[in-house]
C-alpha positions in Angstrom: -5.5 -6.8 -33.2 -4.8 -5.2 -29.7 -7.0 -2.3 -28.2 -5.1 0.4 -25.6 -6.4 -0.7 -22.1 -7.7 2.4 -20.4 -6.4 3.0 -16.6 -9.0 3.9 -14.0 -6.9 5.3 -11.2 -9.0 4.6 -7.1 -10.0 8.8 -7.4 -11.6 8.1 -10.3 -13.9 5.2 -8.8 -14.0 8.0 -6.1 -15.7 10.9 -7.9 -18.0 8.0 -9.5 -19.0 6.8 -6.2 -19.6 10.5 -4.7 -21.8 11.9 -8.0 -24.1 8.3 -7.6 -24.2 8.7 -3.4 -24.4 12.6 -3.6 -21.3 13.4 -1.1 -18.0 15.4 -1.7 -15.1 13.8 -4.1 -12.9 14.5 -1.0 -14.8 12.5 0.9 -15.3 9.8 -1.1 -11.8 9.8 -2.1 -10.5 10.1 1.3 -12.9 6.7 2.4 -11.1 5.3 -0.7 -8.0 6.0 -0.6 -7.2 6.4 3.6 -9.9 4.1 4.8 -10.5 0.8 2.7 -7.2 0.8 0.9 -5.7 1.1 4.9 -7.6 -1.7 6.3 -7.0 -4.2 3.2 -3.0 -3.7 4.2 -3.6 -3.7 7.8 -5.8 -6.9 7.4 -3.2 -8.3 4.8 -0.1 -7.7 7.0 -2.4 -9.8 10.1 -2.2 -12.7 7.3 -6.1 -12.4 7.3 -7.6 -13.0 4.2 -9.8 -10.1 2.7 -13.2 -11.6 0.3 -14.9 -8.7 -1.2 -18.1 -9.9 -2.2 -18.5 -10.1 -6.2 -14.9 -9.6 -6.9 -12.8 -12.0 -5.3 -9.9 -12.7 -2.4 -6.8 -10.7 -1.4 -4.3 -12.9 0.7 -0.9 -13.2 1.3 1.3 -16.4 0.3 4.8 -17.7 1.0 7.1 -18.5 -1.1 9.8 -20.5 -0.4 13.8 -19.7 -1.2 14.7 -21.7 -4.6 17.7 -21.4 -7.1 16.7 -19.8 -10.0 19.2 -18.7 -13.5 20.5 -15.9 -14.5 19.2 -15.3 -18.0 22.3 -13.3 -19.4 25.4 -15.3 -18.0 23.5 -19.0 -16.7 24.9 -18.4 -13.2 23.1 -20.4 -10.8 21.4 -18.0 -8.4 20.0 -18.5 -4.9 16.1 -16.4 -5.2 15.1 -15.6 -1.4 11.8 -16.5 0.2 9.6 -13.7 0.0 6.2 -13.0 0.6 3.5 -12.3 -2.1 0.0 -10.9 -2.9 -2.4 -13.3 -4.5 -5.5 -12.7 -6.0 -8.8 -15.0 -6.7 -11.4 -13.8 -9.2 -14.8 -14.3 -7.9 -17.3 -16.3 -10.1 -19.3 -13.7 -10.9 -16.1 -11.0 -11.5 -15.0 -13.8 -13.9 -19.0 -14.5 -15.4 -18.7 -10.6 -16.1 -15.5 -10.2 -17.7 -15.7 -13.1 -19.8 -18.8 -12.4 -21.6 
């Protein structure tokens, strides 16, 4: 039996953040949203790797041009490299979530 999965949106986590730290949901949303969310694509787009303590790594992978099928007709179809963002689960984001 599946159970409807909830979406926290980042100003959420914002206004969170601000009642436990006693500042403004502007501001909090604002260091959120502008600020960290900024420097994890600025850092991404260098090809740095971004580890966030307790919940994992952000980096960016290649991946390389390959013929692929098109489902519908079975036409052979050549797929462009591309770049992609990957994402490993720390052990203890993946401890919590399992339990």
């Amino acid at each position: 039996m599946a159970t409807e999965q909830t979406t926290v949106t980042l100003k959420q986590i914002a206004a969170d953040l601000a009642e436990k730290h006693d500042l403004s949901k502007k501001l909090m949303n604002e260091i959120l949203s502008a600020d960290l969310v900024g420097l994890l694509v600025k850092n991404l787009k260098k090809g740095n790797r971004v580890r966030i303590a307790g919940l994992g790594i952000l980096q960016v992978k290649k991946r390389a041009a390959r013929t692929g099928r098109n489902p519908a007709t079975g036409e052979s179809i050549q797929i462009p490299a591309k770049k992609k963002i990957a994402f490993r689960a720390a052990k203890e984001l993946k401890e919590a979530v399992g339990k």
